[in-house]
N, C-alpha and C positions, 0 to 999 in steps of 0.2 A: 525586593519587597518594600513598598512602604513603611516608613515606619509610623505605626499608629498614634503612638506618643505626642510625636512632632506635631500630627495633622489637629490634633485634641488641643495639644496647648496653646496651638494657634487660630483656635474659635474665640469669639469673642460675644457678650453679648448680643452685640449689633446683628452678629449674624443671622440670631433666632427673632430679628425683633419683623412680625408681620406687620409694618408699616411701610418697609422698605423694600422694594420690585427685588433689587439685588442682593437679598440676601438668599443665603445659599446652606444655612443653616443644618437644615434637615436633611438637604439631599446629603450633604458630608457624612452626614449621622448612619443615612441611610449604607453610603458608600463604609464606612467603619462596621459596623454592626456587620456586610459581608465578609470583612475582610478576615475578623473575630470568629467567625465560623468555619472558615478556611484556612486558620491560621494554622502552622504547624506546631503551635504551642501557645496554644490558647489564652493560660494561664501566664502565658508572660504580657497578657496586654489588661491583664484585671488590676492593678494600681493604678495604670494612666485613666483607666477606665472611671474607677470612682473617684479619683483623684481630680476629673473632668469634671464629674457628677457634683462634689462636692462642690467645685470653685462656680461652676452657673446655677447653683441651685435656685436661683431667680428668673429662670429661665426655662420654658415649654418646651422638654426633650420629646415628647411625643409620650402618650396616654395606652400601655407604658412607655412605646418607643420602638425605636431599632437597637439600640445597646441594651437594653433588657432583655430584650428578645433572643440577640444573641449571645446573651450571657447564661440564659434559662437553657437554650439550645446544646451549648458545649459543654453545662453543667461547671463542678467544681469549685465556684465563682464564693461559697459560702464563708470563707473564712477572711477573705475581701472586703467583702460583705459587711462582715461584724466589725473589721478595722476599721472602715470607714464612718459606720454608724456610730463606732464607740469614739471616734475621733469629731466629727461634726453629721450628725444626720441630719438629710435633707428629704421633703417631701417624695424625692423619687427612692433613695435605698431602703424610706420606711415602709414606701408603696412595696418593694420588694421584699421586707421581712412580711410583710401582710402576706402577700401572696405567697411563702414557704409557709406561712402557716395554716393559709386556703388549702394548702395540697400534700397535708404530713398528717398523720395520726401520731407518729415517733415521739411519746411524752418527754424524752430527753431533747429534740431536738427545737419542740413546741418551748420547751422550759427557759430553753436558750431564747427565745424570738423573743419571748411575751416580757424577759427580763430588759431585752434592748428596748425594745418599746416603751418600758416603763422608765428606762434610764432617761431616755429621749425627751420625756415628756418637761425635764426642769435644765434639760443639758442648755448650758452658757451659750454652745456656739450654734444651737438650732434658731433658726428662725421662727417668727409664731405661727408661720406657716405650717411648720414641721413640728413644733409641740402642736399643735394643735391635730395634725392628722396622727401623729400618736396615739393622742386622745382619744379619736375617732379609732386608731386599730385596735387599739386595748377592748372598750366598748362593742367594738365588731365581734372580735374574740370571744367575750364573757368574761373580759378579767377584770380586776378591780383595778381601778382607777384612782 
């Protein structure tokens, strides 16, 4: 088995930059995102996972992607999730508390999203990328901002 960890830390940039023929970026993503759905234990590959997400958050994973996809797919992914976002959010894991909150009525589990979000919004190590689309989920939401 691959190890997925490995393949993640050893993206870089470059590899997602569309200016360059050779980059190979996405297909890797693509190839991860299968492997995450196949995986025999799913949840052992959700640290490398945001932990990726975090370190390129300058970088076009795909809108949402293939590691979204199969992160929604296998489930479980939620409490990943919130380490990451309370640790550094990035435009993609706020894209994903946006979308648990597109798809939950659960006002405990809404309570939880709308609170990262708002943490989000002055957190030190977000980009103004990422307060910024905060901003934008809060607002999407109906919450105060």
């Amino acid at each position: 088995m691959v190890d997925l960890a490995s393949v993640l830390a050893n993206l870089e940039p470059s590899d997602f930059d569309p200016m360059r023929v050779e980059a190979r970026g996405s297909e890797t993503l693509a190839q991860v995102g299968n492997a995450i759905e196949t995986h025999e234990n799913p949840a052992a590959t959700f640290a490398a996972v945001f932990s990726f997400m975090e370190r390129m958050q300058s970088c076009d994973l795909g809108a949402p992607g293939p590691l979204v996809h199969a992160l929604e797919a296998v489930g479980g992914y939620e409490s990943e999730l919130t380490t990451s976002v309370m640790r550094k959010p990035t435009s993609l894991t706020l894209w994903m508390v946006n979308r648990i909150l597109n798809a939950t009525n659960d006002p405990q589990l809404r309570s939880r999203c709308l609170k990262l979000l708002a943490r989000s919004v002055n957190h030190q190590l977000a980009s103004p990328e990422a307060r910024a689309d905060a901003v934008r989920f809060l607002k999407h939401q109906g919450a105060a901002v």
